[in-house]
C-alpha positions, 0 to 999 in steps of 0.5 A: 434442523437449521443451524443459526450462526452466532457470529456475524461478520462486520465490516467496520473501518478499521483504526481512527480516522487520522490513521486512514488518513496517514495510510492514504497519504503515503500510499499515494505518495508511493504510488507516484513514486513507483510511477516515477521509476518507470521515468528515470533511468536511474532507478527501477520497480523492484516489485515483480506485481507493479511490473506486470500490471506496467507491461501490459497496461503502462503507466496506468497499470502502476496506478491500478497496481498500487489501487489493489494493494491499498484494496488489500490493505483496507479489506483486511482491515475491515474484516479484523476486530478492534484493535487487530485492526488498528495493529495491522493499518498502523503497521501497514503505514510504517511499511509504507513510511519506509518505502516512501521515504527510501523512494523519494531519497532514491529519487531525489539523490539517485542512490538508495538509502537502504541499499546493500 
């Protein structure tokens, strides 16, 4: 006796096409961000993750780091159905609107916007 699934598994991209595109932008401009912790002295990765990947790649290791998490991001937003999808990515681009915005003030005036 064979048992046929039903349900296939699709990978479909997740959202709208300017979504995506917001996601890329300020993960890429976080991505510079965190490279730039490793530059100035006056601010430091917080992420344990991106540290690792630093110590034993360098500065190419925060690269690789922040291409994995972005990796993570899109799979799962593939993998889930409309409009979960669209939820996740847009929340994913707010998280990274915060974290963008309060990286560059950081490095721009050298304290943190959200610092306790």
């Amino acid at each position: 006796m064979t048992v046929e699934r039903s349900h296939t598994l699709e990978f479909d991209p997740p959202g709208t096409v300017g979504l995506r595109v917001a996601f890329f932008v300020l993960w890429g401009i976080d991505m510079v961000a965190a490279t730039l912790f490793f530059l100035v002295p006056y601010a430091t990765e917080l992420n344990p993750v991106t540290v690792l990947f630093y110590d034993v790649f360098g500065l190419p290791g925060v690269a690789l780091a922040a291409t994995c998490y972005a990796a993570v991001v899109v799979a799962i937003g593939h993998v889930l159905s409309d409009p979960l999808d669209r939820r996740f990515v847009g929340g994913m681009v707010a998280v990274y609107l915060v974290l963008v915005t309060n990286n560059v003030v950081l490095l721009v005036s050298g304290s943190s916007p959200i610092a306790a």
